[in-house]
SERO-4910 file (N, C-alpha, C, O; in steps of 0.05 Angstrom, whole numbers):
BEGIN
 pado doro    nc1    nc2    nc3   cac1   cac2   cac3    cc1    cc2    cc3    oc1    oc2    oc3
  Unk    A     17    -24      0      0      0      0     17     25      0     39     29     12
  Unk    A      6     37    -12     24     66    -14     12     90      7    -11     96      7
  Unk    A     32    101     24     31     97     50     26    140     43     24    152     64
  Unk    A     26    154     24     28    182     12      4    182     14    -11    162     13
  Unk    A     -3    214     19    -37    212     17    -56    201     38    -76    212     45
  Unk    A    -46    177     48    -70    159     63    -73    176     93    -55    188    105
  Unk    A   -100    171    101   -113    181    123   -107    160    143   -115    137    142
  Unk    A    -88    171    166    -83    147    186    -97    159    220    -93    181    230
  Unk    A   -107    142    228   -114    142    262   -100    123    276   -104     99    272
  Unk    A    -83    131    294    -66    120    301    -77    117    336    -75    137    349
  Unk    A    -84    101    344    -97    103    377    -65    107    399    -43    101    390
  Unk    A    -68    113    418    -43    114    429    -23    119    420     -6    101    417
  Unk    A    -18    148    413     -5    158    387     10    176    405     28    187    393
  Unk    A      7    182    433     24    203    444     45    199    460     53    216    476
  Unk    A     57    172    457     89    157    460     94    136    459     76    121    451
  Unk    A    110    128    462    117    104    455    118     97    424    128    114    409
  Unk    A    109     76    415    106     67    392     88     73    376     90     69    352
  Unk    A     71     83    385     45    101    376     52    122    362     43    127    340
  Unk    A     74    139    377     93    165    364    100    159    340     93    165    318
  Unk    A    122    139    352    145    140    332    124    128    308    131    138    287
  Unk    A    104    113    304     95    106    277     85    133    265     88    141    242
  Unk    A     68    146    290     57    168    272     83    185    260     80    193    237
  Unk    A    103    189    271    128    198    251    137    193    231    148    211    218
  Unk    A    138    170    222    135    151    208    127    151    183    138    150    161
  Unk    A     98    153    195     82    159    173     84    184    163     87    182    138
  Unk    A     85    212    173     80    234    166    107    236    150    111    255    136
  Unk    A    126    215    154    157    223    139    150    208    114    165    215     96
  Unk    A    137    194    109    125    182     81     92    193     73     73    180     63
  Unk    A     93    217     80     68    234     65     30    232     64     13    239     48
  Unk    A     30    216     96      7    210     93     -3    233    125     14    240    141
  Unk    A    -21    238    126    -41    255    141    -54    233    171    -71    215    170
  Unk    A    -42    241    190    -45    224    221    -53    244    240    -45    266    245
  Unk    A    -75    225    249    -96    231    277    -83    207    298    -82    182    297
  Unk    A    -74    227    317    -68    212    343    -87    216    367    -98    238    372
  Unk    A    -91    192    384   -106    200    406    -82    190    435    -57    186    437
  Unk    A   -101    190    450    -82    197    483    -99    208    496   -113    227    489
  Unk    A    -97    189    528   -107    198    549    -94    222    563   -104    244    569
  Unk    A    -79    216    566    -60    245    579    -58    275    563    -49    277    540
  Unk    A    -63    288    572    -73    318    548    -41    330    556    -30    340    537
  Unk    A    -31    330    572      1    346    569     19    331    551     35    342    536
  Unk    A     15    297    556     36    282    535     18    288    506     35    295    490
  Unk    A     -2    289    495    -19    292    480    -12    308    464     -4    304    441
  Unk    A    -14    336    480     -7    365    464     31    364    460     42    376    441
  Unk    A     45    350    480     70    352    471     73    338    444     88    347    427
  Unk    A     57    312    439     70    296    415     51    313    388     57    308    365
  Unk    A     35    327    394     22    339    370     39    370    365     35    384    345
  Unk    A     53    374    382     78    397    371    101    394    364    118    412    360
  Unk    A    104    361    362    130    350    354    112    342    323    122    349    302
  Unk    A     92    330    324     76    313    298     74    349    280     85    349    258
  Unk    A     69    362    284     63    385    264     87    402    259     82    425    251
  Unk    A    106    397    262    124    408    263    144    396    233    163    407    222
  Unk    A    127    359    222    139    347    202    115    344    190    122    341    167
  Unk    A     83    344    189     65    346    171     44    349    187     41    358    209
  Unk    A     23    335    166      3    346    179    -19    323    198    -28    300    195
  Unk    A    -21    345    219    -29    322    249    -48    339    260    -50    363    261
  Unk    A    -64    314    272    -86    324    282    -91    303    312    -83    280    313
  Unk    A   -102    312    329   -107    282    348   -130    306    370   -135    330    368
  Unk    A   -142    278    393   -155    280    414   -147    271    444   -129    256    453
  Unk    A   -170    289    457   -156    266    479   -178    244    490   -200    255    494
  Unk    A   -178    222    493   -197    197    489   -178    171    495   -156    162    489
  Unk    A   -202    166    512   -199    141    527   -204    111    505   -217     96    520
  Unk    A   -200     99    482   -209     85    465   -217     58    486   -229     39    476
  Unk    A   -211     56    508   -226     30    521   -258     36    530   -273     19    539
  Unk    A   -265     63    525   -293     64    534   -310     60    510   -300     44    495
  Unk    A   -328     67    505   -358     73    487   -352     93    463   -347     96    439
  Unk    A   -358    109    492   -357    146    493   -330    146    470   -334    150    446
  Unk    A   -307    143    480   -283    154    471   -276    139    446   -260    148    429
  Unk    A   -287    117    443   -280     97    416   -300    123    391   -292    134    371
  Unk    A   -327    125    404   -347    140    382   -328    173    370   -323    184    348
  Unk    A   -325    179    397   -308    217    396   -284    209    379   -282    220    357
  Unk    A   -263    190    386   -246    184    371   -248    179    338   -231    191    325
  Unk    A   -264    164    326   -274    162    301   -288    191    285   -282    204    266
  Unk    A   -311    191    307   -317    217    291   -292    246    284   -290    263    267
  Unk    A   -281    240    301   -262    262    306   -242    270    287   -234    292    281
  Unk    A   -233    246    279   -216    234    258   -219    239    235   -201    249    220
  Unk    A   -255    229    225   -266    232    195   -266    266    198   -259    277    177
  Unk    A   -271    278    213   -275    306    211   -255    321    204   -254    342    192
  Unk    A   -235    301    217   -207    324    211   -197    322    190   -188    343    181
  Unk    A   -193    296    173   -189    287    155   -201    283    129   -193    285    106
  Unk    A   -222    277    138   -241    284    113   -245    240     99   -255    229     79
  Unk    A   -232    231    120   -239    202    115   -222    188    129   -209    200    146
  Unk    A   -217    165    126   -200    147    145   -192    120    120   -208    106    108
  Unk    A   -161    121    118   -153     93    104   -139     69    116   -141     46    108
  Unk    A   -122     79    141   -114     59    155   -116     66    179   -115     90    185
  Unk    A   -120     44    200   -127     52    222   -109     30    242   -114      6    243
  Unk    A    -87     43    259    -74     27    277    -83     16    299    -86     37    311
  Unk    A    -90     -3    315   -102     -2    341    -75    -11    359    -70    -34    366
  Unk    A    -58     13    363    -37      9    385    -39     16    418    -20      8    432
  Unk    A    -62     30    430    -75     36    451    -63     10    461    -62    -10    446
  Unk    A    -51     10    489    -54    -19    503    -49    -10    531    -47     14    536
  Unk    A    -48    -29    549    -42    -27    571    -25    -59    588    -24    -82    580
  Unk    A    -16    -47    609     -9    -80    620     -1    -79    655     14    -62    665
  Unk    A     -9    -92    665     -9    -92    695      4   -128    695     -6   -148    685
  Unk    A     30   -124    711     49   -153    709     41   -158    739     29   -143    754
  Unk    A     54   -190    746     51   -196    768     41   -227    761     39   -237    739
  Unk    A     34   -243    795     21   -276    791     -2   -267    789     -8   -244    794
  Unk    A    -20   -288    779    -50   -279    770    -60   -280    797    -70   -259    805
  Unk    A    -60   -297    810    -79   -293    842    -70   -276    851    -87   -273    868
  Unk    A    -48   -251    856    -45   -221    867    -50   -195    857    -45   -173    866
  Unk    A    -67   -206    823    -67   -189    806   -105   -181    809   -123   -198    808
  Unk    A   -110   -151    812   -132   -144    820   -146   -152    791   -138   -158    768
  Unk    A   -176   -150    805   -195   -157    776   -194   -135    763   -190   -137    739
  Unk    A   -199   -105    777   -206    -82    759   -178    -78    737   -183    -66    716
  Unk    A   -152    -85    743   -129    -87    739   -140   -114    714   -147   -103    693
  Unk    A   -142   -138    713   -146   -154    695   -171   -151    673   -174   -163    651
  Unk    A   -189   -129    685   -219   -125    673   -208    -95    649   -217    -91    626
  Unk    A   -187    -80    663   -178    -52    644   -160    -64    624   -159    -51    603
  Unk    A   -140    -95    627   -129    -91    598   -142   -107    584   -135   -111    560
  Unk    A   -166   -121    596   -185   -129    571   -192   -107    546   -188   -105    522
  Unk    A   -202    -96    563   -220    -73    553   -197    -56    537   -205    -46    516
  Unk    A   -176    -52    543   -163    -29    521   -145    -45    509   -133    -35    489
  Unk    A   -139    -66    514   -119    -87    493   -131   -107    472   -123   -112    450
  Unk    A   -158   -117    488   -174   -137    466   -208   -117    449   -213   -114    425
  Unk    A   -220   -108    469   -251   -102    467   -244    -81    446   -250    -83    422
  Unk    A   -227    -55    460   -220    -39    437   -212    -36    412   -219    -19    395
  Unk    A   -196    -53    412   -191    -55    375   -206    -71    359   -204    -69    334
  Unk    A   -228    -96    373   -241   -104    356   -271    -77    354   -285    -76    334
  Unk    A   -275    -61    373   -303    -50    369   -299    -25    349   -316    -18    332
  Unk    A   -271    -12    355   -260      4    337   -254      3    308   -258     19    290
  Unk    A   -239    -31    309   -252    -37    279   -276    -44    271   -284    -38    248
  Unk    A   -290    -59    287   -323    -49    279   -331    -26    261   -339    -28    237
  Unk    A   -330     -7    274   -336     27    276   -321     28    246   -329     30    223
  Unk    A   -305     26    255   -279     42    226   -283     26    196   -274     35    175
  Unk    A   -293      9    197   -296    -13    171   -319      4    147   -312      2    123
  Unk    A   -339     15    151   -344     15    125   -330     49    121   -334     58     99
  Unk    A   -318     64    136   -300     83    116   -270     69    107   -258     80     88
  Unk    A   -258     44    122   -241     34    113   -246     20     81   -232     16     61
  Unk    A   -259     18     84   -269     -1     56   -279     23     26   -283     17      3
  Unk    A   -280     44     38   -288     61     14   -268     72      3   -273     81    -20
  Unk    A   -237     77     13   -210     77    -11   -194     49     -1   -170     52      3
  Unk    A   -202     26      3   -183      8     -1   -170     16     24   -157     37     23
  Unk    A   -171      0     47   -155     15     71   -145    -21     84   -147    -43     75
  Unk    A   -136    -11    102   -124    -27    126   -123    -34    153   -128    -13    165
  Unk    A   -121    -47    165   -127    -50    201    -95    -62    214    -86    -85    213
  Unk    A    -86    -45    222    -55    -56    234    -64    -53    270    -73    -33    281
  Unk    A    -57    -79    283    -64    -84    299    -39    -91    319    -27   -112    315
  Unk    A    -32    -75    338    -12    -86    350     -6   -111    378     -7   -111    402
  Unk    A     -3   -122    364      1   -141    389     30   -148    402     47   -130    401
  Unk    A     34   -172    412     56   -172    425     70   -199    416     60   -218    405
  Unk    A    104   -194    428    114   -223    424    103   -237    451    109   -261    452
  Unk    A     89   -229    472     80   -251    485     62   -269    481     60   -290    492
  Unk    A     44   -253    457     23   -270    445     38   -295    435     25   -316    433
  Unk    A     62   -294    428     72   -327    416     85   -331    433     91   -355    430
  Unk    A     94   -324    450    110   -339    472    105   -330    500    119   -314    511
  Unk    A     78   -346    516     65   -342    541     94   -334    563    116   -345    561
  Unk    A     89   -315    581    115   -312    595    102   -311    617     78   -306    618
  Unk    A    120   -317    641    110   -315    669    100   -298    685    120   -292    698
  Unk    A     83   -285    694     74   -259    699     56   -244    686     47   -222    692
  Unk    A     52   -259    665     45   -228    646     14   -249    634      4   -247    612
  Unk    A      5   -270    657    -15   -288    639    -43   -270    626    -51   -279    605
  Unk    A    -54   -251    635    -70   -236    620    -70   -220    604    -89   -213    590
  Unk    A    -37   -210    603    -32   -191    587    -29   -215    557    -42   -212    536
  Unk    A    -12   -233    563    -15   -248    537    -38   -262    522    -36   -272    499
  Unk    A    -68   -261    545    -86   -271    535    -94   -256    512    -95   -264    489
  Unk    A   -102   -229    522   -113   -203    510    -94   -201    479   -103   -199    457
  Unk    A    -67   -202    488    -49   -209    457    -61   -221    435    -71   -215    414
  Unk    A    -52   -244    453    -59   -264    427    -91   -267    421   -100   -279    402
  Unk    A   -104   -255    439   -136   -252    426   -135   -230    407   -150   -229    387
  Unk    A   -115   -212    413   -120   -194    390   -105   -202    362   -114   -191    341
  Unk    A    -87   -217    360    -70   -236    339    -87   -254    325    -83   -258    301
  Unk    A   -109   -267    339   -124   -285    332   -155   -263    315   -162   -268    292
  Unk    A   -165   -248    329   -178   -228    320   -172   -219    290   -189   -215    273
  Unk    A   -136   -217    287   -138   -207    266   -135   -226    245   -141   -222    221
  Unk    A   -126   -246    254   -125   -272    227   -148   -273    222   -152   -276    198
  Unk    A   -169   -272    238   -193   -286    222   -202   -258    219   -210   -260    196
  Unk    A   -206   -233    225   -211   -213    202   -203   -212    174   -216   -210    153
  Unk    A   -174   -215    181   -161   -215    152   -180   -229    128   -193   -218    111
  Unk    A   -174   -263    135   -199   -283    124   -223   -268    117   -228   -263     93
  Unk    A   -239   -261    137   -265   -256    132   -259   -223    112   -280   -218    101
  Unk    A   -244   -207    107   -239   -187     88   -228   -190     63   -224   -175     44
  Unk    A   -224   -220     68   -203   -220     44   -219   -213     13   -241   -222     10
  Unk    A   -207   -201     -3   -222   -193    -22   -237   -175    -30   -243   -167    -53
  Unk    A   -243   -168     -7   -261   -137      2   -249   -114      2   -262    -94      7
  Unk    A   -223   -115     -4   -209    -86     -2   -198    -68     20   -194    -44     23
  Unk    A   -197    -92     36   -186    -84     61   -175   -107     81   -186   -127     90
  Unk    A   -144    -96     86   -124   -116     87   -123   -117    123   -130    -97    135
  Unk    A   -116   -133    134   -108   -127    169    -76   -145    160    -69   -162    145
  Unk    A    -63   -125    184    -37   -135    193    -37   -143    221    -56   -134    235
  Unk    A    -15   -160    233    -11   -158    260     13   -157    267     30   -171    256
  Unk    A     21   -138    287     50   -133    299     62   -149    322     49   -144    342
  Unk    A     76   -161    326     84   -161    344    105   -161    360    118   -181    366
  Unk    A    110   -127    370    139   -125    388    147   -144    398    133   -162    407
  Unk    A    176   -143    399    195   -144    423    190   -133    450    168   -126    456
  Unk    A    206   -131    464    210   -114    492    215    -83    472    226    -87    450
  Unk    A    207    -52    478    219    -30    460    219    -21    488    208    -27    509
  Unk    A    240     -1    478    240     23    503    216     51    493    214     69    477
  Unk    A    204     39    512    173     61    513    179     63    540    195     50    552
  Unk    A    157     90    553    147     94    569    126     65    587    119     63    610
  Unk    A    120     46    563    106     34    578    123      7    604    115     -6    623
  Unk    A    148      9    588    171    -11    596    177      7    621    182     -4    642
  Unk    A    178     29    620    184     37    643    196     35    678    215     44    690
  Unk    A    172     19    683    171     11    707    180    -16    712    179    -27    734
  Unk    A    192    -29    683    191    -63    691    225    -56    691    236    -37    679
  Unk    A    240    -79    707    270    -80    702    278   -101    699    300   -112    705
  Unk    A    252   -111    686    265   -146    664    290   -138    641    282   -129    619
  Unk    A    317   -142    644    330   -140    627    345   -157    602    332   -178    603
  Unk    A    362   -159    584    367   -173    582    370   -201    586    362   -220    573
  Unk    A    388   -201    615    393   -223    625    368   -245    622    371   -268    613
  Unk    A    342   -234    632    315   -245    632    307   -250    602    287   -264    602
  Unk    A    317   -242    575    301   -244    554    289   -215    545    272   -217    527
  Unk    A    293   -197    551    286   -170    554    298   -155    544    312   -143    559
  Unk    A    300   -147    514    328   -133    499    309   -123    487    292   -134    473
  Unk    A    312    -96    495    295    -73    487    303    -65    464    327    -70    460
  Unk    A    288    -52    441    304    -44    418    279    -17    412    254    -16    415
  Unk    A    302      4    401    278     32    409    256     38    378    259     39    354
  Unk    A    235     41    394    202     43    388    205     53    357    190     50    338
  Unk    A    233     68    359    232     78    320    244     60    299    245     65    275
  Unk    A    253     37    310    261     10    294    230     -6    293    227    -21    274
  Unk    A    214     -5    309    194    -18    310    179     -7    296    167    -24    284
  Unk    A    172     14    290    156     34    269    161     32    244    144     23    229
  Unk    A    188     39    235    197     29    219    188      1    202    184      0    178
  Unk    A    188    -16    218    185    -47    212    150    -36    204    139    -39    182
  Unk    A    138    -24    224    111    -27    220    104    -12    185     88    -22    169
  Unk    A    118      7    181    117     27    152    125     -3    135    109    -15    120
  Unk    A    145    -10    140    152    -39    118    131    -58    115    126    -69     94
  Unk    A    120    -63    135     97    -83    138     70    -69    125     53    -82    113
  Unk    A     69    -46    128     44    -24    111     55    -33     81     50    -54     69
  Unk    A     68    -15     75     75    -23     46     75    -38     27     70    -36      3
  Unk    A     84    -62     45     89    -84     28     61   -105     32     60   -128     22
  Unk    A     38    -92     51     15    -99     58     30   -136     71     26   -157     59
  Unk    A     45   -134     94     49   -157    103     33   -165    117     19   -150    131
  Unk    A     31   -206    117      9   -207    132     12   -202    164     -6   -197    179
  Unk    A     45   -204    174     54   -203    207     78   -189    196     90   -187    174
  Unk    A     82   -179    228    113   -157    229    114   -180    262     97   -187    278
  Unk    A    142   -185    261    154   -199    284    179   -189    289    199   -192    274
  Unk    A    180   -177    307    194   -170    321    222   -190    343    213   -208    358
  Unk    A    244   -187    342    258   -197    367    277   -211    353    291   -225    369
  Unk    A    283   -214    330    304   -225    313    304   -259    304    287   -273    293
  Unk    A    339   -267    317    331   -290    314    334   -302    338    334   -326    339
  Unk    A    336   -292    354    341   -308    388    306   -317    387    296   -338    393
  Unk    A    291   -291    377    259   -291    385    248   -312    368    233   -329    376
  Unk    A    257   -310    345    252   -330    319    251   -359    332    231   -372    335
  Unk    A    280   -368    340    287   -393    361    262   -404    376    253   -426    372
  Unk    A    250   -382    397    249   -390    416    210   -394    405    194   -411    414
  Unk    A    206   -379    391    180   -378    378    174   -413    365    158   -430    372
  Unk    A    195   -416    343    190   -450    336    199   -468    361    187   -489    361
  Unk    A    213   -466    376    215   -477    408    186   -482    413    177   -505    411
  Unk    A    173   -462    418    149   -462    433    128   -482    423    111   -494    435
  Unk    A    134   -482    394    115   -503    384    125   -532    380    109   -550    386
  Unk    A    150   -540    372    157   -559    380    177   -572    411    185   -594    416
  Unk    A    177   -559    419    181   -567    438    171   -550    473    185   -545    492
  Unk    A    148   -547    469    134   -519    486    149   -535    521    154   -519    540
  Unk    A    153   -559    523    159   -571    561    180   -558    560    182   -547    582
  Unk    A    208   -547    536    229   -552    540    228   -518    551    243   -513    570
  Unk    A    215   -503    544    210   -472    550    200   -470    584    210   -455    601
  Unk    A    178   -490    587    174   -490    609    192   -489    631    189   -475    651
  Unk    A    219   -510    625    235   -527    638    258   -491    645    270   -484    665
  Unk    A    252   -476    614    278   -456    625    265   -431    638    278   -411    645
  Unk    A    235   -434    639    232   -410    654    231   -412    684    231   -393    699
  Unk    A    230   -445    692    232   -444    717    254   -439    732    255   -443    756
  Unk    A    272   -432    720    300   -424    728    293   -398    732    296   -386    754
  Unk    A    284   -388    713    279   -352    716    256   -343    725    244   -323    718
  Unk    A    247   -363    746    224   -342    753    224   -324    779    208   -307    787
  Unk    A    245   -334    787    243   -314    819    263   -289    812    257   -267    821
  Unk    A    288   -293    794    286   -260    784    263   -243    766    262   -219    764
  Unk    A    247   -261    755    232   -244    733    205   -234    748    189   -217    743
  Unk    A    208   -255    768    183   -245    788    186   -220    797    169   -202    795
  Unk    A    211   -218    809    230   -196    826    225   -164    805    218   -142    813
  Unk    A    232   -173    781    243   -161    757    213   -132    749    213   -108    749
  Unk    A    188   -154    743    173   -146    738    146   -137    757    125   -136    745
  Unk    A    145   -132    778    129   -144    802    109   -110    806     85   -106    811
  Unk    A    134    -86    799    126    -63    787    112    -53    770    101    -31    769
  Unk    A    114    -73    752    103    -68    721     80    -65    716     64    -83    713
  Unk    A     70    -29    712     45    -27    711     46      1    692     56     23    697
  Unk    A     32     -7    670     17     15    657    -12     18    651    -19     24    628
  Unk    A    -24     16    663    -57     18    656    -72     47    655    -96     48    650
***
């Protein structure tokens, strides 16, 4: 897809990976609506976004109703239509699942899985009137379950799964879905965790991951995978030999417990 011209809404567009795509994009000539909860990080990334083309965003909650509807409308208004639409909004609260609160497991439903399927709901028939796209970000935990993080990888890989069988069910229709799925990046959302390396945790920064995501636009790929080839490894690991993964995380679980026990962006 040719990435000039096109109308992009980018959800969680005001750091992290959200940014750096909307940069991204605006450095290959297409017109981006960012949203964000936080109105100071908000207004900062929309005076860095207009400063290289042309940007528009809100501030909106995309895990509610309310903010999924304001967000869309908001978008077509500014833009005058919508051709691709990212659903990078996420959240994640780490920890063992029996210490992990419900309202804590009930919020990254809602802004990691509910949201990007109701949003693409919403967004589908202006997607479909110039030939558009649904890039969906998910995670490398969705292929490789990790210790701590069991809801966050549910919500993943529901959204990974979401988009294969969108894709299917579009195919032919003129509107393509991708799925992403990071590595560890250095975002704001990594922030608080100090899983490093040692743990499997090799951060690589959010504008190599954007990047990948513009390559994956373009070339209308069906996945962007992230984490090289250590990740590659451990990805066909998991399917053929998923006990032997088991066997090495029990080695690492009382630092990664230690590591991540902080880990909260919601």
């Amino acid at each position: 897809m040719k990435i000039e011209g096109r109308n992009v809404l980018v959800t969680g567009g005001s750091s992290g990976i959200g940014l750096a795509t909307a940069q991204a994009l605006l450095a290959r000539g297409a017109r981006v609506f960012i949203t964000g909860r936080r109105a100071e990080a908000l207004q900062q990334a929309l005076t860095q976004l207009r400063g290289a083309g042309k940007a528009h965003g809100v501030i909106a909650d995309v895990a509610t109703a309310a903010g999924r509807v304001y967000t869309l409308q908001a978008a077509l208004e500014a833009m005058g239509g919508l051709d691709i639409l990212v659903n990078n909004a996420g959240g994640v609260r780490a920890g063992r699942l029996e210490e992990t609160a419900e309202a804590d497991i009930r919020a990254m439903i809602e802004v990691n899985l509910a949201a990007p399927i109701l949003l693409a709901r919403a967004a589908l028939p202006s997607l479909r009137a110039g030939g558009g796209m649904i890039v969906n970000i998910s995670s490398g935990i969705a292929l490789v379950g990790v210790p701590f993080y069991t809801t966050y990888a549910a919500v993943k890989a529901g959204v990974a799964h979401f988009g294969e069988a969108l894709r299917r069910e579009l195919k032919g229709e003129g509107v393509h879905v991708m799925t992403v799925y990071p590595a560890a990046t250095d975002t704001p959302m990594m922030q608080s965790s100090r899983a490093g390396p040692d743990l499997g945790f090799v951060r690589e920064p959010a504008a190599v991951v954007a990047q990948a995501i513009i390559d994956g636009i373009e070339s209308e790929a069906l996945q962007v995978v992230r984490g090289g080839d250590t990740r590659a490894a451990m990805i066909a690991q998991n399917r053929t030999d998923p006990g032997a993964l088991d066997q090495r995380f029990v080695g690492l679980k009382p630092a990664l417990a230690e590591a991540v026990r902080d880990h909260s962006a919601l």
